[in-house]
C-alpha positions, 0 to 999 in steps of 0.5 A, a space after each residue: 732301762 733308758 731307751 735310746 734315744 733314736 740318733 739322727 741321721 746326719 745330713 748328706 754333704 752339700 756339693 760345693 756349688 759350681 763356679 761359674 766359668 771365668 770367659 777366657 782372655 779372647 771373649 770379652 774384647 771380641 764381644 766389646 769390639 762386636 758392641 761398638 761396631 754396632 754403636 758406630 753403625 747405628 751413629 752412621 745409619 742415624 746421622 743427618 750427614 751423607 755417609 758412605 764408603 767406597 771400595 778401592 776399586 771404585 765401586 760404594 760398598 755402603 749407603 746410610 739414610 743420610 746419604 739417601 736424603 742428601 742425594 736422592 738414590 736409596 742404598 738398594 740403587 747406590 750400592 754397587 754404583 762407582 763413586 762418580 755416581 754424585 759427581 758432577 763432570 766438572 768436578 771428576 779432577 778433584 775427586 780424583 786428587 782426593 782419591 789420590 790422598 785418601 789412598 795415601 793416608 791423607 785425611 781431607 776435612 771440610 772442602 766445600 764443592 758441589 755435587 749432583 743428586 739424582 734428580 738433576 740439583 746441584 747440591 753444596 756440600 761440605 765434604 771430608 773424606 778419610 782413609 779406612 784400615 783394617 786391623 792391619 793398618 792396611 787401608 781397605 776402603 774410603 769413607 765419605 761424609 758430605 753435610 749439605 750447606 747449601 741454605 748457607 750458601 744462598 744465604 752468603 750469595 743473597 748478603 753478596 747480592 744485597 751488598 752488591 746492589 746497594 754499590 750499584 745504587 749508590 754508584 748510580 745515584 752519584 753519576 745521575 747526581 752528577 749528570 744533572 748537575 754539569 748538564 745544568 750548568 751548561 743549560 740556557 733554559 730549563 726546557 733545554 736543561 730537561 731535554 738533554 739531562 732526560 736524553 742522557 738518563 735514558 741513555 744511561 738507562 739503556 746501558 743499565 738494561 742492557 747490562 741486567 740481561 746478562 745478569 751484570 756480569 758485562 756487556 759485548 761492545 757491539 751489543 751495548 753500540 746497538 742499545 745506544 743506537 736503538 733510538 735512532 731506528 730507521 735510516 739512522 740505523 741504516 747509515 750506521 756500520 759496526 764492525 768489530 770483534 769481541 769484546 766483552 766490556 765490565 759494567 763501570 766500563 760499559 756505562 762510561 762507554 754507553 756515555 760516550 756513544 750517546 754523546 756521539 750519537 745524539 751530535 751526528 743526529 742533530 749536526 752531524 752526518 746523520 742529520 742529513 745523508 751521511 754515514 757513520 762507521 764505527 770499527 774497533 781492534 784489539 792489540 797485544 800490548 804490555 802490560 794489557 791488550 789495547 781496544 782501540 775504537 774509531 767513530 767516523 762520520 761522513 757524506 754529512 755537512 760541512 763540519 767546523 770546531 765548536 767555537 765553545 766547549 760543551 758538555 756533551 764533548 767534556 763527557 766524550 773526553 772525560 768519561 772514559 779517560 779519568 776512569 780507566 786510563 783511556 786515551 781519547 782523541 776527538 777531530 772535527 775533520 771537515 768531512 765529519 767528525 772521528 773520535 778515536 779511544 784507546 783503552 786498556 783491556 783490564 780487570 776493570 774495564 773488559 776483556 777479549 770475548 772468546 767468539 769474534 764478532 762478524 762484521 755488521 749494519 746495525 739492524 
């Protein structure tokens, strides 16, 4: 007999494998939602521009590095802070309305304005400003971005200056031109032509100094008088009156003016009253006028010597009576009274010529 062959035995079933959870519907846009809010938080920690959120209430609730770069506090000390922590105080109106809009739903992009950092600079920023919702569409808090523009500013500022500058130059190189050319024509030797054209650039020198101490922005009346009688130090000086209240003269305006003063100056001192014992009171007021305020200014010597017309007309009077005038529309009136010389000028307080100052000047000899 055969022997059986011995059978196999069959090998045990194999379990299906078990399949892998499928994640339920919620999971995944939860987990996403998680991934991007850390996307956007690390984009907001590594962003060159201030970035921070402030509460309803007021108070910063974050602080990225941008923030602390631009502004100097470290999230440690601004957290917590109210957000009026970089605002300088004549800037808390504004603030103010773009807190009023962001709480509206208003998103403000990209008004330029300033803000302090912590050791006392005034920065430029570019500031945009949005409103944050919840889930809801509640809003919840307010997002701040401020970019730093400030190299871009100083560069605007010296493009400005450099323009403006080159217009001076160019507006002084013409009048001096000028200068020159009717004082020669009106001179009867060149020692003369070089004695009064140098009087007169330094008076209009005077006036320039003058006007760089206050950064060219404009000059008081009575301070720029007391430059163009600086050069009579002494007893002129001491019969000389200025009287007036404030007036703050531009700087084309204070140059016509430095002109004519000069003029009137030099005149007494060499015929007038100030070659001998006599005064000169020089009074000014300003009007209300339409559609300007009118400054009306009066030169009157007196106790000098007897005074006659010049029986020709000189330069230095064509300046007195034309400097002013063409210019800036003022009317200017000059007497030979036998008692002394008057002018009297009459000139609009414009855009273009001056101004009321705020402060009213007190009475006083120049000194």
């Amino acid at each position: 007999m055969r022997a059986k062959s011995p059978q196999r035995e069959s090998a045990p079933a194999r379990k299906p494998a078990a399949e892998a959870p499928v994640p339920s519907a919620g999971r995944a846009p939860a987990a996403q939602s998680a991934q991007a809010d850390t996307l956007l938080a690390a984009i907001v920690e590594s962003s060159n521009d201030a970035i921070y959120s402030v509460a309803l209430d007021g108070l910063i609730t974050s602080w990225n590095e941008g923030a602390e770069r631009l502004y100097g506090y470290t999230p440690a000390e601004a957290i917590g802070l109210p957000k009026v922590l970089t605002v300088p105080p004549d800037r808390m109106s504004e603030l103010a309305h773009l807190d009023q809009r962001a709480k509206s739903g208003i998103r403000v992009d990209h008004i330029e304005t300033v803000r302090i950092a912590k050791d006392g600079r005034r920065v430029d920023v570019s500031l945009s400003v949005s409103p944050v919702h919840d889930a809801g569409g509640e809003i919840v808090s307010i997002a701040f971005i401020a970019r730093d523009v400030s190299d871009r500013k100083r560069l605007e500022l010296q493009r400005a200056m450099m323009a403006e500058l080159n217009h001076r130059v160019k507006n002084s190189l013409a009048i001096v031109g000028a200068l020159a050319r009717r004082t020669l024509r009106n001179s009867q030797s060149p020692e003369g032509f070089v004695n009064a054209f140098e009087s007169r650039l330094k008076a209009f020198g005077r006036t320039h100094n003058a006007l760089t101490t206050e950064n060219w922005i404009g000059i008081e009346l009575r301070h720029l008088l007391l430059a163009e009688l600086s050069p009579y130090k002494g007893e002129h000086y001491e019969r000389t009156k200025v009287s007036g209240p404030g007036v703050l003269l531009r700087p084309n305006a204070a140059l016509a003016f430095g002109m004519t003063v000069h003029e009137l100056a030099s005149n007494a001192v060499k015929f007038g009253a100030l070659s001998s014992t006599g005064r000169v009171a020089i009074t000014w007021q300003v009007t209300p006028e339409s559609p300007h305020p009118l400054l009306t200014l009066t030169w009157v010597e007196s106790g000098g010597p007897p005074v006659k017309e010049p029986s020709r007309t000189g330069l230095g009077r064509r300046l007195i009576a034309e400097m002013l005038q063409y210019e800036f529309g003022a009317k200017v009136t000059l007497a030979f009274e036998p008692a002394g010389v008057q002018c009297r000028i009459e000139m609009p307080l414009t855009h273009d010529s001056g101004s009321l100052a705020a402060e009213p000047e007190l009475p006083e000899r120049a000194p």
